[in-house]
PASE-904163 format. One line per 2 residues: number of its first residue (from 1); their letters; for each residue x, y, z of N, C-alpha, C, O. Coordinates in Angstrom, 3 decimals. Example, Ala and Ser with C-alpha at 12.3 -4.5 7.8 and 13.67 -1.06 7.14 Angstrom:
2
1	AS	13.190,-5.690,7.800,12.300,-4.500,7.800,13.200,-3.300,7.800,14.236,-3.319,8.465 | 12.850,-2.250,7.080,13.670,-1.060,7.140,12.900,0.030,7.870,13.409,1.138,8.039 $
***
This chain:
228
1	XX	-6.140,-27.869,63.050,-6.013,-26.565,62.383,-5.791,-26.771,60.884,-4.762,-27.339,60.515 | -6.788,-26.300,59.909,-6.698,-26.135,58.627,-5.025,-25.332,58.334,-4.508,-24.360,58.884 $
3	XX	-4.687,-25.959,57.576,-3.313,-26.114,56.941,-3.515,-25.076,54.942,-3.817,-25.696,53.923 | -3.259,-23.632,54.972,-3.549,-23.494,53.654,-2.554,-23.957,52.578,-1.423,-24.391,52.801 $
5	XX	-3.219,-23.780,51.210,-2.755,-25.373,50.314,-1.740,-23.831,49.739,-1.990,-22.630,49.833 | -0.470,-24.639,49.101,0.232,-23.791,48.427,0.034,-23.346,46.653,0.523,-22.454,45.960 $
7	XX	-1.269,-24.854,46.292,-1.397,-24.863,45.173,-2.751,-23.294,44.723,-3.739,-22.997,45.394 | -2.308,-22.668,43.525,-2.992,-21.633,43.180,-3.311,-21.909,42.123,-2.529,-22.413,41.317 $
9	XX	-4.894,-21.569,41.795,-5.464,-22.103,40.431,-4.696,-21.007,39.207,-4.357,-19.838,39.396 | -4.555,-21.867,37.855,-4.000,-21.608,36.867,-4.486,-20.238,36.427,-5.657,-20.006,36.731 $
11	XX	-4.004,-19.529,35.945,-4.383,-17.951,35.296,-5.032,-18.669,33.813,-4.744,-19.605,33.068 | -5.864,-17.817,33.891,-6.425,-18.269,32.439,-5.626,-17.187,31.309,-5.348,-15.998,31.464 $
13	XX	-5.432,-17.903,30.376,-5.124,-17.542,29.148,-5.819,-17.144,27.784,-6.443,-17.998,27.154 | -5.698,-15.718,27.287,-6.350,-15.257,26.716,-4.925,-15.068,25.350,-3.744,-14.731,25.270 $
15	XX	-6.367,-15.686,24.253,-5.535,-15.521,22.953,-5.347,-14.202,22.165,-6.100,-13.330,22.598 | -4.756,-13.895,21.386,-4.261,-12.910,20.792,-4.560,-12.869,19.309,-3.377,-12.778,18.982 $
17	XX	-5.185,-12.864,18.180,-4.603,-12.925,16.849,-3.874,-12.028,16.784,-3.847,-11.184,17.680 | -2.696,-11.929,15.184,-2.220,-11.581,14.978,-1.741,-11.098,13.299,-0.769,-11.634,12.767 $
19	XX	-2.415,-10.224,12.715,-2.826,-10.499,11.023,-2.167,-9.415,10.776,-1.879,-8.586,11.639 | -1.863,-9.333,9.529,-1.345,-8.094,8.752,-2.507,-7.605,7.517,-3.504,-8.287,7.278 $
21	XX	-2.176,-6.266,6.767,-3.028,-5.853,6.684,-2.309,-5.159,5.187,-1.526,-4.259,5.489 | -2.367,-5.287,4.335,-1.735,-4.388,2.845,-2.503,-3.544,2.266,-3.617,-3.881,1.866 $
23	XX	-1.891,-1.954,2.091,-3.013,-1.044,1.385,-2.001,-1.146,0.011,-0.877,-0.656,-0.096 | -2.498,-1.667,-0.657,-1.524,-1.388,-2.394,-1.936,-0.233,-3.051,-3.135,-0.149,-3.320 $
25	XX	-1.299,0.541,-3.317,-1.444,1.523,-4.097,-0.892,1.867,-5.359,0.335,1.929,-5.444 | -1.616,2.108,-6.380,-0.898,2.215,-7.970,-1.604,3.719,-8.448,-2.164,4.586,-7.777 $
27	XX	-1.438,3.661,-9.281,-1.546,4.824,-10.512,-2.215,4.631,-11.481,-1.457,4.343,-12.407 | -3.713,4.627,-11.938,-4.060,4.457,-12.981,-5.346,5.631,-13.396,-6.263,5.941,-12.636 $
29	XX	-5.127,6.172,-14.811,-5.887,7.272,-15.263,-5.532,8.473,-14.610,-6.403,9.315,-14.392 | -4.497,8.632,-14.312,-3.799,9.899,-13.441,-4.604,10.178,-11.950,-4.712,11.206,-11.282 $
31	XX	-5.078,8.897,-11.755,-5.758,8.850,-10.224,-5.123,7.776,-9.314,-4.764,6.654,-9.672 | -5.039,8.361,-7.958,-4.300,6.878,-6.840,-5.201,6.170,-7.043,-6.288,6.643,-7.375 $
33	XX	-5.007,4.855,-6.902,-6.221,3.829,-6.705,-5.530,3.114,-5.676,-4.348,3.261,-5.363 | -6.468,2.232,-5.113,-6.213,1.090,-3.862,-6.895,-0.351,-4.206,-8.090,-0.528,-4.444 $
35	XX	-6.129,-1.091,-4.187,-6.592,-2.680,-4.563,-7.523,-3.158,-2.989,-7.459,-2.910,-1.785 | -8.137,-3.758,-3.681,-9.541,-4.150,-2.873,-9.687,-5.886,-3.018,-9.189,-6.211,-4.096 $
37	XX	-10.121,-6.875,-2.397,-10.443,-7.749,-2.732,-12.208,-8.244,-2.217,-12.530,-7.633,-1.198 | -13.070,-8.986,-2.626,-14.257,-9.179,-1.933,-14.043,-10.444,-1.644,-13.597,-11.402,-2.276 $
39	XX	-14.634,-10.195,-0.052,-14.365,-11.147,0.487,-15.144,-12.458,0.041,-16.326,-12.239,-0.226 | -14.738,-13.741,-0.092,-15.935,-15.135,-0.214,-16.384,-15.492,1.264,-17.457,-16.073,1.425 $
41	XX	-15.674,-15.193,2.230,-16.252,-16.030,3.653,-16.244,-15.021,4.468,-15.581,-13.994,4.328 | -17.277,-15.387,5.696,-17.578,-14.906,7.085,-16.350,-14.551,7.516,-15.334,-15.109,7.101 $
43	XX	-16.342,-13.577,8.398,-17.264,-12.641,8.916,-17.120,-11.428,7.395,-16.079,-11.483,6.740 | -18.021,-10.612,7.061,-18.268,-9.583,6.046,-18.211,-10.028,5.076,-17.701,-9.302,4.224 $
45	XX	-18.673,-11.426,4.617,-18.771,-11.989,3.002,-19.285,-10.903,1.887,-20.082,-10.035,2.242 | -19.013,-10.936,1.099,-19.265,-9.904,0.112,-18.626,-8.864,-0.010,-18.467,-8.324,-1.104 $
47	XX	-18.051,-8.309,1.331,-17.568,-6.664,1.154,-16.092,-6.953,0.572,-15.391,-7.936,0.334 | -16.016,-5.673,0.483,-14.751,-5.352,-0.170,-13.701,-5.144,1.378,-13.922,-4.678,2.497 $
49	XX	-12.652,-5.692,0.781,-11.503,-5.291,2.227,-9.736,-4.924,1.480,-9.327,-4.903,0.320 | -9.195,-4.726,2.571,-7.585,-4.604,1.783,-7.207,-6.076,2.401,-7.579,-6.741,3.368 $
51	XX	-6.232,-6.235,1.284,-5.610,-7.769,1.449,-4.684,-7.862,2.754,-3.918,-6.979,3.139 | -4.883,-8.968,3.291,-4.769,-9.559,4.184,-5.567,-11.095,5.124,-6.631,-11.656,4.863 $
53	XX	-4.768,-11.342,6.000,-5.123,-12.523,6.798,-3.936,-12.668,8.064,-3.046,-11.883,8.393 | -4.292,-13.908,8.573,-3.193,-14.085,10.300,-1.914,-14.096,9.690,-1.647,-13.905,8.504 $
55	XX	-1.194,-14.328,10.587,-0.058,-14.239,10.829,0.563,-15.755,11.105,0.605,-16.147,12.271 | 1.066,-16.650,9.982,1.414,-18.290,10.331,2.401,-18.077,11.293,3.076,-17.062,11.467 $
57	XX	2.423,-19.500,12.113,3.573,-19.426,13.500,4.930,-19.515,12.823,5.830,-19.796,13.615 | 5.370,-19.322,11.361,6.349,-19.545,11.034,6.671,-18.822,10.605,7.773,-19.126,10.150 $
59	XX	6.412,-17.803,10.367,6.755,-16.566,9.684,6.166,-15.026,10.249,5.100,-14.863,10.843 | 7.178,-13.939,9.886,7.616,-13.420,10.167,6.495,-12.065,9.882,5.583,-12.227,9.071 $
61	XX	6.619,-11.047,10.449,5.188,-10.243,9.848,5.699,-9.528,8.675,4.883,-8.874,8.026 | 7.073,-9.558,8.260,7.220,-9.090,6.592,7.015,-10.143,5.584,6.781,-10.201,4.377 $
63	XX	7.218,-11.040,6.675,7.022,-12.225,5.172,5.413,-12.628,5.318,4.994,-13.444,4.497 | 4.518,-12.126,6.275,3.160,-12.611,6.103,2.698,-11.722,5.082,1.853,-12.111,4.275 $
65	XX	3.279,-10.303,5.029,2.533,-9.496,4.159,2.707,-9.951,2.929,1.835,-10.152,2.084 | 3.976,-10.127,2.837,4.347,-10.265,1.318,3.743,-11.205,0.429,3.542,-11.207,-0.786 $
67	XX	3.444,-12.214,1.601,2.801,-13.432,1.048,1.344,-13.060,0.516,0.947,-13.195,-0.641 | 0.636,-12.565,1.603,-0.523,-11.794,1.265,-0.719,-11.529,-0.073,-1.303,-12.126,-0.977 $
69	XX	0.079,-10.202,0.025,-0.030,-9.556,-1.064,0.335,-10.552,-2.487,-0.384,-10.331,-3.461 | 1.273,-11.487,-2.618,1.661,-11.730,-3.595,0.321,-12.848,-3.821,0.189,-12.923,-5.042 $
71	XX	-0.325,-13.403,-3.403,-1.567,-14.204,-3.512,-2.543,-13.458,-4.164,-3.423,-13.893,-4.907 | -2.341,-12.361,-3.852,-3.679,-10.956,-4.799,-2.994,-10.831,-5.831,-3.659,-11.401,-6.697 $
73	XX	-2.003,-10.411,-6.327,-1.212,-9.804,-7.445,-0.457,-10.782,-7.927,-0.841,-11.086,-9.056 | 0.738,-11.606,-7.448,1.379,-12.349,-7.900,2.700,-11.548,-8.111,3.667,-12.278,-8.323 $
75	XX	3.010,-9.939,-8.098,3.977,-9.546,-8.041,4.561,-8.965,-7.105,4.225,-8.379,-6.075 | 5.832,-9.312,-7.813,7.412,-9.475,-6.358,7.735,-7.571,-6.767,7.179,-6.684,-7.415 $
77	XX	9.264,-7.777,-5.710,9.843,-6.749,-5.944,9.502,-5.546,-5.909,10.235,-4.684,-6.394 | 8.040,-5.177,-5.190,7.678,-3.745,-4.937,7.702,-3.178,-3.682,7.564,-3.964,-2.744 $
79	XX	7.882,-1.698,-3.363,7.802,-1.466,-2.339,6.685,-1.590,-1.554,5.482,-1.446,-1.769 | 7.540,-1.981,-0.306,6.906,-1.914,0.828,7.171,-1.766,2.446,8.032,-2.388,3.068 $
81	XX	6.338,-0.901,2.942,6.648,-0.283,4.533,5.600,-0.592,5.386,4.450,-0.392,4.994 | 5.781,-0.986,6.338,5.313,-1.198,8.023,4.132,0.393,8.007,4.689,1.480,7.852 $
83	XX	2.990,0.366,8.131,2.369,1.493,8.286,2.198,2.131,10.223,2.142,3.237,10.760 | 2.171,0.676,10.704,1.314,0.887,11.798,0.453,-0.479,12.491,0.191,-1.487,11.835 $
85	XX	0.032,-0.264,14.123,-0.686,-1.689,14.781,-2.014,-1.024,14.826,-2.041,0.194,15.001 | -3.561,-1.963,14.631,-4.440,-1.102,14.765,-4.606,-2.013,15.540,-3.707,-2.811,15.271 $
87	XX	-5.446,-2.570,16.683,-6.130,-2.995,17.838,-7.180,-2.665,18.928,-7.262,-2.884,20.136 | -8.164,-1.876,17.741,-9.527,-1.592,18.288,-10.196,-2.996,18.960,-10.093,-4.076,18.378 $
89	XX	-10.638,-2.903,19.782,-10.954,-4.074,20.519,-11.909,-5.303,19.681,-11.790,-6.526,19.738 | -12.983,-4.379,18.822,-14.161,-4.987,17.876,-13.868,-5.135,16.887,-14.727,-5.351,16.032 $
91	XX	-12.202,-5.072,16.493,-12.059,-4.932,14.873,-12.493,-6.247,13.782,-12.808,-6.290,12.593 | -12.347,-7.128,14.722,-12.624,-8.625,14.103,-13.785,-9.144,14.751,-13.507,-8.949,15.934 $
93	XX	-15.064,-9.755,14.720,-16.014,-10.084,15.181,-15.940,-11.567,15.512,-16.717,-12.007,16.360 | -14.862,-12.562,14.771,-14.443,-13.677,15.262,-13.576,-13.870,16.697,-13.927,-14.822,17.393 $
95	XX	-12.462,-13.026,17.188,-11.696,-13.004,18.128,-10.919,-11.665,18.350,-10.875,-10.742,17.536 | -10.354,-11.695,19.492,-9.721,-10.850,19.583,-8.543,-10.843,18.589,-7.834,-11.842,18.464 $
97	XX	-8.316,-9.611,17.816,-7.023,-9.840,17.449,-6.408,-8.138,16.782,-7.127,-7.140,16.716 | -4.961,-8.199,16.364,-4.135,-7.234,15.976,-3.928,-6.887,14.681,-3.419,-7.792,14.020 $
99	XX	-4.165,-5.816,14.060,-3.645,-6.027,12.743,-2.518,-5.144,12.721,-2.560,-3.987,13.137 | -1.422,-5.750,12.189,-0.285,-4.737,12.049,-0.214,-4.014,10.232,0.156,-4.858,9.416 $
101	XX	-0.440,-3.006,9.806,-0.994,-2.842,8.496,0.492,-2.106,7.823,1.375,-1.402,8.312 | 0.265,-2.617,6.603,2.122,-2.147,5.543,1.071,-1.540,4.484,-0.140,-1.698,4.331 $
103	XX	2.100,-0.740,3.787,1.313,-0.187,2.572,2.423,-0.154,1.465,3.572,0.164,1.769 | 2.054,-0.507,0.089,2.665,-1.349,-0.706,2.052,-0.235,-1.996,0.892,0.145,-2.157 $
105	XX	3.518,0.169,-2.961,3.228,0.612,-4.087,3.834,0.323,-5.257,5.054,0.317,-5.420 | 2.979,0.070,-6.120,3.178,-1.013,-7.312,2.954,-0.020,-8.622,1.904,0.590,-8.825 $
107	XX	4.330,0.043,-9.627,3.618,0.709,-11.068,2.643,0.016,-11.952,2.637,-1.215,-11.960 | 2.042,0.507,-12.494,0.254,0.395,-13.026,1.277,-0.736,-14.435,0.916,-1.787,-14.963 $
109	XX	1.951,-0.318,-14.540,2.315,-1.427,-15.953,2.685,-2.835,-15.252,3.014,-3.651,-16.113 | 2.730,-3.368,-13.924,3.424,-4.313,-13.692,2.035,-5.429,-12.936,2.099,-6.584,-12.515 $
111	XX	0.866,-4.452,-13.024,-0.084,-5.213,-12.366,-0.874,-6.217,-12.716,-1.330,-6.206,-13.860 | -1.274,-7.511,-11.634,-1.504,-8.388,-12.249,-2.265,-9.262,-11.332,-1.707,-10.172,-10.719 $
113	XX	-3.605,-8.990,-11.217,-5.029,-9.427,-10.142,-4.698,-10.769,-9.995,-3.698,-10.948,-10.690 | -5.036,-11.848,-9.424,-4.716,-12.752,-9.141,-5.434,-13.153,-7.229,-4.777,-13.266,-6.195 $
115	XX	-6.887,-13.263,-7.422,-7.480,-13.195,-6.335,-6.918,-14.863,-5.391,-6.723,-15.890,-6.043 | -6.776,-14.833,-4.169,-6.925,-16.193,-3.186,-8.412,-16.901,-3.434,-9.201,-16.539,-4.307 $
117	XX	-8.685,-18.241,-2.264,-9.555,-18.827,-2.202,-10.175,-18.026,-1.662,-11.312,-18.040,-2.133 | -9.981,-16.697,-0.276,-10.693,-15.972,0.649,-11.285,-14.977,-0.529,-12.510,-14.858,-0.537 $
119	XX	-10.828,-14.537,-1.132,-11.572,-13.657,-2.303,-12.128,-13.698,-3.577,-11.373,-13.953,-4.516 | -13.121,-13.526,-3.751,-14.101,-14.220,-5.077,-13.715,-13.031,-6.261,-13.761,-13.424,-7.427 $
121	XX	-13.362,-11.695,-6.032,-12.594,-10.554,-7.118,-11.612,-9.993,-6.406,-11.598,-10.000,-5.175 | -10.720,-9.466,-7.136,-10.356,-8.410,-6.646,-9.983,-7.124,-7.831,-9.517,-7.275,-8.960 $
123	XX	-10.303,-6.054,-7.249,-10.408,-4.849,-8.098,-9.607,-3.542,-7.841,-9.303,-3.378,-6.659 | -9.240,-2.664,-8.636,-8.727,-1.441,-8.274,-9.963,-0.706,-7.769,-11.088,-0.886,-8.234 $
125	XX	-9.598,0.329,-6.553,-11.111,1.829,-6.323,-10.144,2.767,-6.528,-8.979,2.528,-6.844 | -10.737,4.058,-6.310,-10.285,5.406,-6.785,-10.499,5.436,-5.109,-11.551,5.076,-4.579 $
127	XX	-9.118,6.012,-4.238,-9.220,5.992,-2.887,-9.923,6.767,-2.056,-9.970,6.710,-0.828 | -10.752,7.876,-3.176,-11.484,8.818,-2.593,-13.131,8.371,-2.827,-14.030,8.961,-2.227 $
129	XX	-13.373,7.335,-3.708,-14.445,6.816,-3.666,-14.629,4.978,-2.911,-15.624,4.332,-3.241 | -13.975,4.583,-2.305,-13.979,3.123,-2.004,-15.666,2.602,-1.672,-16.531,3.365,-1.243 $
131	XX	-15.832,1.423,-1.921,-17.340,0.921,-1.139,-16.549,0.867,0.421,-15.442,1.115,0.897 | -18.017,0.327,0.903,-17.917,0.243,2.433,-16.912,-0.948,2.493,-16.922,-1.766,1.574 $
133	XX	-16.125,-1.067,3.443,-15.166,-1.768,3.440,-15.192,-2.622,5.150,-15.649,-2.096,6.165 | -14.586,-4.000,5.072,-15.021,-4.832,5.804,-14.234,-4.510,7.119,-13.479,-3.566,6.886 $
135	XX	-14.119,-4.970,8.501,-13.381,-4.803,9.240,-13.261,-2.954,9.977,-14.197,-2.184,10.196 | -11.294,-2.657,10.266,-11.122,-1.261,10.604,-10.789,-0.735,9.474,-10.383,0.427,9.518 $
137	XX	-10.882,-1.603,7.800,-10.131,-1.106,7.058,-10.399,0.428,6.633,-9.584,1.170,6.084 | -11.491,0.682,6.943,-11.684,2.624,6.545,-10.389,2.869,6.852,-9.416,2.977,6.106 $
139	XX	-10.482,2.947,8.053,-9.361,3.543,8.783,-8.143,3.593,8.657,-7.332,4.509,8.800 | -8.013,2.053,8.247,-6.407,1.930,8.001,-6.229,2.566,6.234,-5.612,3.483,5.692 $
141	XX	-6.680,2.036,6.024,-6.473,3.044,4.026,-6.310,4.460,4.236,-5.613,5.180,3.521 | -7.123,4.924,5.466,-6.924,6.540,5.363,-5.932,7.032,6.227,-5.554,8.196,6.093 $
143	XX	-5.360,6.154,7.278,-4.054,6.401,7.436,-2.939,6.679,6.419,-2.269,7.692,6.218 | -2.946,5.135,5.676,-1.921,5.129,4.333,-1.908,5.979,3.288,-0.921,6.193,2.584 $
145	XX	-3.272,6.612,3.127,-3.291,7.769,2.093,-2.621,9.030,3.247,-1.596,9.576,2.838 | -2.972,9.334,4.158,-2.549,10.355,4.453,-0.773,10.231,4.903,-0.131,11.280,4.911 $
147	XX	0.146,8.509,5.369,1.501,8.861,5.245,2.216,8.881,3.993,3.349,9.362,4.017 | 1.611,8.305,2.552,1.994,8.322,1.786,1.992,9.889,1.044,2.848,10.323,0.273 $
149	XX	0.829,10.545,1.502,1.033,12.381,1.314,2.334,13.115,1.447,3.095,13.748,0.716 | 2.246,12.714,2.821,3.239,13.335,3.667,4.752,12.920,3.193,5.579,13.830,3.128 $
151	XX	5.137,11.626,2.868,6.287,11.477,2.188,6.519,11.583,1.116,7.573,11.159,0.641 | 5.574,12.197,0.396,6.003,12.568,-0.576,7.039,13.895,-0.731,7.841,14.106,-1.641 $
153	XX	6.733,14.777,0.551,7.382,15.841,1.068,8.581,15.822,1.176,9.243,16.778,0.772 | 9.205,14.648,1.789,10.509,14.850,2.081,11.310,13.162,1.952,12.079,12.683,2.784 $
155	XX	10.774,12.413,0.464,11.291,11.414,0.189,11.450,11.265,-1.419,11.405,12.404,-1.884 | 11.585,10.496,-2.243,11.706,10.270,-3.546,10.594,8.955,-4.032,10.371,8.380,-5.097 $
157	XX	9.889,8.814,-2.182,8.656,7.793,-2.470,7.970,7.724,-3.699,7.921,6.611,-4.223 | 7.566,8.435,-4.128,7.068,8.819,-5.595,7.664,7.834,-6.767,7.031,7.249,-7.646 $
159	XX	8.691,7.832,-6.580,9.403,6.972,-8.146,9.096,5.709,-8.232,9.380,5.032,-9.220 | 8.409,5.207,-7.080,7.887,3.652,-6.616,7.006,3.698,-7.949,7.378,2.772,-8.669 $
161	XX	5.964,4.440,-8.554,5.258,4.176,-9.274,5.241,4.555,-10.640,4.264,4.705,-11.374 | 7.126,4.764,-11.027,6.920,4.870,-12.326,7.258,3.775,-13.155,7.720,2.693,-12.791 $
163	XX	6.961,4.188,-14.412,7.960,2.134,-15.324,9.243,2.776,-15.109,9.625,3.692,-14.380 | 9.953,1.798,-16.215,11.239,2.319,-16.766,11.509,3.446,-17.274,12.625,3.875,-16.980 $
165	XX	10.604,4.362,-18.226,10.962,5.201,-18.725,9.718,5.796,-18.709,8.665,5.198,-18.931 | 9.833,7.025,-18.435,8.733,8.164,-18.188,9.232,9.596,-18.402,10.430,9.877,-18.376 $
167	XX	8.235,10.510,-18.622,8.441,12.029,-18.642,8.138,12.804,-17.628,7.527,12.323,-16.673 | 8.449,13.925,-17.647,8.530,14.782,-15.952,6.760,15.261,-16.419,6.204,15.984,-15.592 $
169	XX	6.262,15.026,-17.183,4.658,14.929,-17.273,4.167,13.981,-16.539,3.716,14.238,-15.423 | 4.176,12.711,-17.053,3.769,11.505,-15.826,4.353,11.809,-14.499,3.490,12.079,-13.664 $
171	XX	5.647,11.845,-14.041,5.748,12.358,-12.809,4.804,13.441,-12.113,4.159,13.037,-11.146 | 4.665,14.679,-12.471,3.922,15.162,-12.135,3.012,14.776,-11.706,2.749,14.947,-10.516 $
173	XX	2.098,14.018,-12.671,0.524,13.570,-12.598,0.743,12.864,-11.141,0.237,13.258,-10.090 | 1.426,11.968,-11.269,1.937,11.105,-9.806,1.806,12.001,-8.597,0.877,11.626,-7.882 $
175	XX	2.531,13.217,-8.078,2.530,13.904,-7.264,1.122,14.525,-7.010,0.521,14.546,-5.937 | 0.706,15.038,-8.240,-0.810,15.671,-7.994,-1.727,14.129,-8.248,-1.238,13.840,-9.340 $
177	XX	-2.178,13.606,-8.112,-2.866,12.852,-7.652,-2.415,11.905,-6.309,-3.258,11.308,-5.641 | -1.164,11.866,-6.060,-1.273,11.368,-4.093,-1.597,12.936,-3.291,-2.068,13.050,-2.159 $
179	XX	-1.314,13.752,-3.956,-1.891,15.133,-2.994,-3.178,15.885,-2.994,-3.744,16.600,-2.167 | -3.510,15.383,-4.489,-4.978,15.621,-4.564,-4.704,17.164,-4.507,-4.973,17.753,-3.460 $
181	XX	-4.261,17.751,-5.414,-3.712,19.226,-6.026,-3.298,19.350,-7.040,-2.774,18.324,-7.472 | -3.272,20.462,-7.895,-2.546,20.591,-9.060,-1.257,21.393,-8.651,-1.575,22.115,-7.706 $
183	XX	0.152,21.573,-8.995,1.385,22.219,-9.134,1.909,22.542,-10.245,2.029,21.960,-11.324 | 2.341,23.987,-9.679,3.414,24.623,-10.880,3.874,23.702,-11.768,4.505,22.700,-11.432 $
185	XX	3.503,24.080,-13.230,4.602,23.468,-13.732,5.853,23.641,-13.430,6.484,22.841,-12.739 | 6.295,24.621,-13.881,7.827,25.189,-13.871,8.430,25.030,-12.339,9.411,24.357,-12.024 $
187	XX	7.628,25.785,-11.506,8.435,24.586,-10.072,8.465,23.512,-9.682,9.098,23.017,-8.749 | 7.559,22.963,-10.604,7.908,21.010,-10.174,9.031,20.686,-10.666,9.865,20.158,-9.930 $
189	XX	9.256,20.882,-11.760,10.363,20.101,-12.835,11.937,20.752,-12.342,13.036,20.198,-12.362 | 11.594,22.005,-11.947,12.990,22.827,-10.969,13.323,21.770,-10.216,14.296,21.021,-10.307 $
191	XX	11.985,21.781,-9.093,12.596,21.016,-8.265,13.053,19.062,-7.662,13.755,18.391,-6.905 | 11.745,19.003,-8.978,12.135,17.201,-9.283,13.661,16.979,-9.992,14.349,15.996,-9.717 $
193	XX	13.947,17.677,-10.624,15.288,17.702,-11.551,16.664,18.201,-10.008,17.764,17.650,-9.962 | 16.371,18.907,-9.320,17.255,19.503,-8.787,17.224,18.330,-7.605,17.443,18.843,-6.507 $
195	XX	17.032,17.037,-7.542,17.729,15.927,-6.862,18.852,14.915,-7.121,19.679,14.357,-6.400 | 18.463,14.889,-8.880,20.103,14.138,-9.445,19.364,13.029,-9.720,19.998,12.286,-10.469 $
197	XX	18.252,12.586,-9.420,17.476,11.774,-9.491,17.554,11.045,-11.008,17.845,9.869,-11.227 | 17.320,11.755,-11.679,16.754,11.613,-12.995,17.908,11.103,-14.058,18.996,10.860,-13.536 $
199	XX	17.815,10.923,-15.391,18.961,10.574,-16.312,17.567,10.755,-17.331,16.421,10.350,-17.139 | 18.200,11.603,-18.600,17.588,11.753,-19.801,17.956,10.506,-20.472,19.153,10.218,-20.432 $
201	XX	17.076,9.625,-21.147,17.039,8.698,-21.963,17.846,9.256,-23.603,18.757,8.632,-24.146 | 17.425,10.134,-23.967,17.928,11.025,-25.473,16.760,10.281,-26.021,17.237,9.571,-26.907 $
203	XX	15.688,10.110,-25.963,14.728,9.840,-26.807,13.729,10.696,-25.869,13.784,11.097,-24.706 | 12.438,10.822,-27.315,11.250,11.391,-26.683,10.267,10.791,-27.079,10.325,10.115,-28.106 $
205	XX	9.031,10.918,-26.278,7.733,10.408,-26.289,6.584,11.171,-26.564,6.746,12.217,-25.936 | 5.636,11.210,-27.093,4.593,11.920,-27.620,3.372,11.560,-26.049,3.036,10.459,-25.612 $
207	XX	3.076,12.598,-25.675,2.318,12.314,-24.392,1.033,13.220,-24.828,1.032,14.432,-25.041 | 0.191,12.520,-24.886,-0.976,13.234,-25.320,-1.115,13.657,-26.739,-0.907,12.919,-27.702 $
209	XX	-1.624,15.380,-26.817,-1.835,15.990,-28.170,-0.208,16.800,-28.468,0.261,17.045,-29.580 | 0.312,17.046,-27.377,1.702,18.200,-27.016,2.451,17.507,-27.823,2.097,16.460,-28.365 $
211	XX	3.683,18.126,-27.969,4.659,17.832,-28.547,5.743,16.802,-28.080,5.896,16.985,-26.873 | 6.217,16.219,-28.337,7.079,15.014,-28.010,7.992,15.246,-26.732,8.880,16.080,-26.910 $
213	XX	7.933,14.622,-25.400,8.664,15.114,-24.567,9.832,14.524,-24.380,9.778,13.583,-25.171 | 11.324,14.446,-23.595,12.163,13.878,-22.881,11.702,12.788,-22.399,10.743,13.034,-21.667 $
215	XX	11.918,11.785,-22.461,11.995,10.652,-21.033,13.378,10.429,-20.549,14.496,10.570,-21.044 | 12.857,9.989,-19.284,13.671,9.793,-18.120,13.674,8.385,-17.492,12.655,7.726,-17.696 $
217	XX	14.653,7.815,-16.761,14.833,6.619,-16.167,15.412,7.218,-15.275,16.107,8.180,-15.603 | 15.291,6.765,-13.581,15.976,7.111,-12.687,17.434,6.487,-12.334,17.539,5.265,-12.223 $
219	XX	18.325,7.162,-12.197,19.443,6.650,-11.695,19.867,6.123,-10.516,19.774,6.565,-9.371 | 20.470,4.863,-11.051,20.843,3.766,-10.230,20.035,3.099,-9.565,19.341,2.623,-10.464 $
221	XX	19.532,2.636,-8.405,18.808,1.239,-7.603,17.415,2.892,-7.530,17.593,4.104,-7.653 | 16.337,2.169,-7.313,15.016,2.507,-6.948,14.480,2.387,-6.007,13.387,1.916,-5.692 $
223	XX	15.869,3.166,-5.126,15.297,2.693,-3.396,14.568,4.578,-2.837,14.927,5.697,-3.205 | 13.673,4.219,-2.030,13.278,5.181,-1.578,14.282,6.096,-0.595,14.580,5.584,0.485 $
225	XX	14.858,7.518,-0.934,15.472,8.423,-0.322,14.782,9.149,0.090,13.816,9.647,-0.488 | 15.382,9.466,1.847,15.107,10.623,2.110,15.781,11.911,1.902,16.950,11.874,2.284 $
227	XX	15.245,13.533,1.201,15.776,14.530,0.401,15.693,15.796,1.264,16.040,16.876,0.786 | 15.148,15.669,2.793,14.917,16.549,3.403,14.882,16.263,4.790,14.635,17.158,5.599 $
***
């Protein structure tokens, strides 16, 4: 009598990647823009993508981004948040894999291109005009434009992209261009002022043809609050 064997063949193992994904966003010409890099190698050589790559076994998925990112730019110290996992099955044409995507906002005076070996340029787009872009990145940029909208609603996210010293004019511009709207004067400045946010410098700045305005520096650390 056949005797059955206790041994059971091995489960096969299926790999995973695991990459992160940075939408940077700045301020320049009173328009959002999004940093782009073109790619030098396969898969989508040539196109334009948002910065990123895997995930090393040694690190951590905040410190992969950061790294990322700081290989494009070279600058530290800006914000940055966890957006979201995208894991469309086809997103990568090499393997299966995950992108977990952060979105990162940098003031326009502090920027400073600085492409990797994977990228032959990298450039600012206007986020409403981008080229075709490599990978799920459509998708993921238009996520990040649309949570970065939304917090603008009920955070102080916004101050991520000013310098040191600015006028409730540049602020503005900031708000109407992540919303892609124009606003009251007189109720913006009501209600940007009516957070405590702000500190008058006692000097003014000539902004444009107008007359010399106030600047402002925000008070204390430049951490993002929530106001609502």
């Amino acid at each position: 009598m056949a005797t059955r064997s206790n041994t059971t063949a091995p489960k096969k193992r299926y790999r995973v990647g695991v990459a992160t994904v940075v939408v940077v966003f700045t301020i320049q010409e009173e328009a959002l823009k999004v940093l782009l890099a073109r790619r030098a190698r396969e898969p989508f050589r040539g196109r334009w993508a948002l910065p990123g790559g895997f995930v090393r076994p040694d690190e951590d998925l905040d410190a992969s981004a950061r790294r990322k990112l700081g290989e494009k730019t070279g600058v530290t110290g800006y914000y940055l948040e966890q957006l979201g996992a995208f894991g469309q099955v086809d997103r990568d044409p090499r393997e299966r894999a995950v992108a977990v995507a952060y979105y990162a906002l940098i003031p326009s005076d502090r920027l400073v291109l600085r492409p990797s070996k994977s990228a032959d340029a990298a450039a600012w787009f206007p986020v409403d005009e981008p080229p075709e872009l490599a990978f799920d990145h459509e998708a993921i940029l238009e996520t990040a434009r649309e949570r970065l909208a939304a917090k603008l609603d009920y955070s102080t996210i916004a101050f991520q992209f000013l310098p040191e010293t600015f006028t409730l004019v540049e602020v503005q511009r900031i708000y109407e261009a992540v919303k892609g709207e124009q606003l009251d004067k007189r109720n913006f400045r009501r209600a940007i002022q009516a957070l405590g946010k702000l500190k008058a410098t006692g000097k003014k700045r000539r902004d444009g043809f107008g007359r010399p305005a106030m600047t402002y520096r925000i008070k204390g650390p430049k951490d993002v609050e929530i106001i609502k």
